[in-house]
N, C-alpha and C positions, 0 to 999 in steps of 0.2 A: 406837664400834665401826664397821668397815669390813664394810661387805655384803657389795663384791667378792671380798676374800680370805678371807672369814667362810664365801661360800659356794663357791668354790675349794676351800677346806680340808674342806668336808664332801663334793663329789663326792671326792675323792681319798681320804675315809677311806671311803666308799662303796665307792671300787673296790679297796680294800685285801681291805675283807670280802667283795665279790664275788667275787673271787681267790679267798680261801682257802675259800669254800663252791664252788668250780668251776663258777661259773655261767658257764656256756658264752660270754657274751657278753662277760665282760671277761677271758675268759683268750685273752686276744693279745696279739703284740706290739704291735700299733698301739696298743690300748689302752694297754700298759706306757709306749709316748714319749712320748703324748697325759698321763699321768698325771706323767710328769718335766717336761713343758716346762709343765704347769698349775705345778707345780711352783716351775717357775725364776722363772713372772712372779707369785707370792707372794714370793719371795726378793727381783725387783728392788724393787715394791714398798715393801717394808718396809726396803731401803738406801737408796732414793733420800728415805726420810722419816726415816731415821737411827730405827729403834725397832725392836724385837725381834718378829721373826716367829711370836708366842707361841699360834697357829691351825696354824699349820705345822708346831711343833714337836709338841703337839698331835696333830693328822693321824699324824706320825712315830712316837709311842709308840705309835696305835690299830695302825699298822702293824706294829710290833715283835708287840705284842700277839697279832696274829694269827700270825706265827709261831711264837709260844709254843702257841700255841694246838694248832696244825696239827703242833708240832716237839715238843712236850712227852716225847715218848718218847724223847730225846734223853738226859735227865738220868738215865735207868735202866742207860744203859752206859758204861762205861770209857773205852771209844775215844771214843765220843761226844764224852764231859764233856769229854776232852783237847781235841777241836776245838773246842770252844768253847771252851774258855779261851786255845787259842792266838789264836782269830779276835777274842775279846776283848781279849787283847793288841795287838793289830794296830789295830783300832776307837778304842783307847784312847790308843796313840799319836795316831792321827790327830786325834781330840779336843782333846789335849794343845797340837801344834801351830797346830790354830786357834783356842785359846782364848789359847796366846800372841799369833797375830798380830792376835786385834782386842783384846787388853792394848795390845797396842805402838801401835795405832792410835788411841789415846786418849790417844797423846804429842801435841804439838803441832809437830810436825817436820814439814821441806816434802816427806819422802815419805812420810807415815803413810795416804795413802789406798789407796799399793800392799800397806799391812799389811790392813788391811781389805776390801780386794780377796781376798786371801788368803785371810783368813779367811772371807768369801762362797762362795769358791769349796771351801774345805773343809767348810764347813757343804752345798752343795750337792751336795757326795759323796759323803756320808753319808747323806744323800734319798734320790739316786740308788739309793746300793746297797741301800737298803731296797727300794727298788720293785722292784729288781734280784731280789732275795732269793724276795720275796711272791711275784713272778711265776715265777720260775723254780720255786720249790718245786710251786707249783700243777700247772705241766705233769708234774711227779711224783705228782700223785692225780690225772692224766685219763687213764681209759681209759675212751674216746669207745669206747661199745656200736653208733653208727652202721655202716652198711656200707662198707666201702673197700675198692678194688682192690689198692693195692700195700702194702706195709710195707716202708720203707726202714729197712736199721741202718746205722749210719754206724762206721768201723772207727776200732782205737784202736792203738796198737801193742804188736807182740807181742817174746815175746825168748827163743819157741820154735816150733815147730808147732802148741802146746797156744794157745788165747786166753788172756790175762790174766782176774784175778777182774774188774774194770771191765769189761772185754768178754764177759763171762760176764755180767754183770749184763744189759748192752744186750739180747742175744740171749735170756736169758731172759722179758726182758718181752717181745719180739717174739714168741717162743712164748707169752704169756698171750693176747697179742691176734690169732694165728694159729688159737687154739683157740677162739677166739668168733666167728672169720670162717674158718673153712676153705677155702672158695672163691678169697679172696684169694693173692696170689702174694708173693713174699719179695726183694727185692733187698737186695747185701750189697754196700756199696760199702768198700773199700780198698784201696791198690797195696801193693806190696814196695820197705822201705825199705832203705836199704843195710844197714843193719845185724838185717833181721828174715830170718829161713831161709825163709818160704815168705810169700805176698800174705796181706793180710788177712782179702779177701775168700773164698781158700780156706780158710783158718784156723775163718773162721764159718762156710762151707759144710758140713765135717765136723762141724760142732756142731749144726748144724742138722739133721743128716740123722741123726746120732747120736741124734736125740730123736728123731725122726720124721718130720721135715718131707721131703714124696718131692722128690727132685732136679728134678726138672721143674717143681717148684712155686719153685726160688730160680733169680736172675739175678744172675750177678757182674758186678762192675764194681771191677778189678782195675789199674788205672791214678792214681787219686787218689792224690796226696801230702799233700792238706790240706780243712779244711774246705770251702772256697771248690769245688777241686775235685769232691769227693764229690758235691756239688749239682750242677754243673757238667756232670760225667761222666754222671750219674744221667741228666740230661734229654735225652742226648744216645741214650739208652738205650729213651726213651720214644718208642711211635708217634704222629705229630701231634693224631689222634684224643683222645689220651690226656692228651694236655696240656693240652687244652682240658676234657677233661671227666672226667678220673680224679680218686679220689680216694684221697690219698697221703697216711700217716703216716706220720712219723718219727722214730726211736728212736735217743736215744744217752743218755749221761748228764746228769744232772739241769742240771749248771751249766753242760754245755755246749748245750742245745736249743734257747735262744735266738737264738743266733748261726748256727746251722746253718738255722733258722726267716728270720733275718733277710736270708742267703746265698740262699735260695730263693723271699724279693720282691725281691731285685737281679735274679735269675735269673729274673725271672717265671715260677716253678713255685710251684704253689699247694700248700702242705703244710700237714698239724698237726701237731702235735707230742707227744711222750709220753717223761718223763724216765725215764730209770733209776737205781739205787742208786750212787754214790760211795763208794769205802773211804773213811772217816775220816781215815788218816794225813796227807792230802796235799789234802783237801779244802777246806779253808780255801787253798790257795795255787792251787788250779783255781777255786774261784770267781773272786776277787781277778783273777785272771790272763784267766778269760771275761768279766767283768764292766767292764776295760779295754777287753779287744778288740771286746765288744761293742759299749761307746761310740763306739770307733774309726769306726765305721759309718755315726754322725750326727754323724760332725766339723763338717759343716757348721752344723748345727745349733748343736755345742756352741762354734764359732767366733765364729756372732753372737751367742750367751747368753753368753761370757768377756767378749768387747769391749764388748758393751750394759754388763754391769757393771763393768769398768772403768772407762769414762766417767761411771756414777752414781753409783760410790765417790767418784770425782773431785767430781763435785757435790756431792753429801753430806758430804764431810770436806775442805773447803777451807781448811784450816787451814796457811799462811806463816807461819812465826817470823818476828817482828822481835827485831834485836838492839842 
């Protein structure tokens, strides 16, 4: 047995159940890249010795596990079950896939180590979106009781003057966590898209004031077209004071927080985060779809983890036909 990835695989089944009990200290993103890139050098590991990552995989189920765990009320509704069984389908192709290309890899052909390449990197996908999963879901049960100055929502698009039920959701937790901090102030970032009747961030203004929240207490920021901006705009919004020493949550939905999180250590604005509810119908292709874009973010990253494996596919399955 191997110590190093023996005990690899028990920090990361650590930080799976530290997630889902919201211990404060590993629900971050840092944490989240820190636990895929432990991650990835279990996976080279166990390629460049040709044997099955079977601590890792392991790790992978305690982490399903905790989603069951945290998600179990899932299996009591309709709409629910649907998404999962579509996101099941979707998981299952990709299984499929790499379990064909390390079949194929076990040809003795002179490119069978790009099958196994393949296969490495689909097996490292499915890691990923686990960690993806764990973590994101968590920022959906933290409502950090701390003090904070601003509460940022982040807008979604609309396709009236009325907010959508997703944007309904956002804005409703920001009134959960407005009513634990009243003192706090409210910014509602979103612009007007060509095809939406009025900005976003007016859209959640009326909602907000609708409930309660006095006008003098929200700041719009009515310009953004996109994640990137929201963040972006926001800080531009902030007096210097505040940047340095405010303390900002932010709210949008559940599969998208990370990313919006991720947008605001590029931006060095220092934020938390706090998911909100996802409709069902389409949740499975916003995950999938955040959980891309979020990787996007550490291309570099994922640059030198594709090319490292690469090369130790290559080592490990050196097999030329002769004819």
């Amino acid at each position: 047995m191997n110590i190093l990835p023996l005990t690899i695989c028990l920090l990361i089944s650590v930080i799976y159940i530290g997630m889902t009990f919201n211990i404060k200290f590993f629900v971050h993103i840092n944490v989240f890249i820190s636990q895929v890139i432990l991650g990835y050098i279990v996976i080279i590991f166990y390629i460049g010795s040709h044997t099955y990552p079977v601590e890792l995989i392991i790790a992978m189920c305690i982490g399903l596990s905790t989603l069951y765990v945290s998600h179990a009320h899932l299996l009591q509704n309709s709409n629910s079950k649907l998404f999962l069984k579509r996101l099941a389908l979707i998981i299952l192709k990709v299984v499929l896939f790499g379990a064909s290309c390390a079949y194929i890899s076990l040809i003795p052909i002179a490119f069978n180590a790009i099958f196994y390449w393949l296969a490495a990197i689909t097996f490292s996908t499915l890691y990923t979106f686990i960690c993806y999963a764990v973590c994101s879901s968590s920022y959906a049960r933290n409502m950090n009781r701390v003090s904070y100055d601003k509460i940022l929502v982040l807008g979604a698009g609309i396709f009236t003057e009325e907010v959508t039920p997703m944007l309904a959701e956002r804005l409703n937790k920001a009134l959960d966590l407005y009513a634990q901090n009243p003192k706090s102030e409210i910014i509602v970032s979103g612009g007007q898209g060509k095809d939406e009747p009025i900005s976003e961030a007016l859209a959640m203004t009326r909602y907000l004031v609708k409930y309660g929240v006095p006008l003098n207490k929200i700041t719009m920021e009515n310009h953004s077209t996109s994640t990137y901006e929201n963040i972006k705009y926001t800080k531009s919004l902030l007096p210097d004071h505040l940047l340095i020493n405010s303390k900002i949550v932010c709210v949008t939905s559940q599969f998208h927080i990370m990313r919006a999180l991720r947008f605001g250590q590029k931006l060095q604005l220092k934020l938390t985060g706090v998911g909100s509810h996802t409709p069902y119908h389409f949740l499975e292709v916003a995950l999938i779809r955040d959980f891309l874009a979020l990787m996007y973010q550490y291309k570099l990253i994922l640059t030198i983890y594709f090319a490292s494996l690469f090369f130790i596919c290559i080592i490990a399955l050196w097999h030329i036909p002769t004819f």
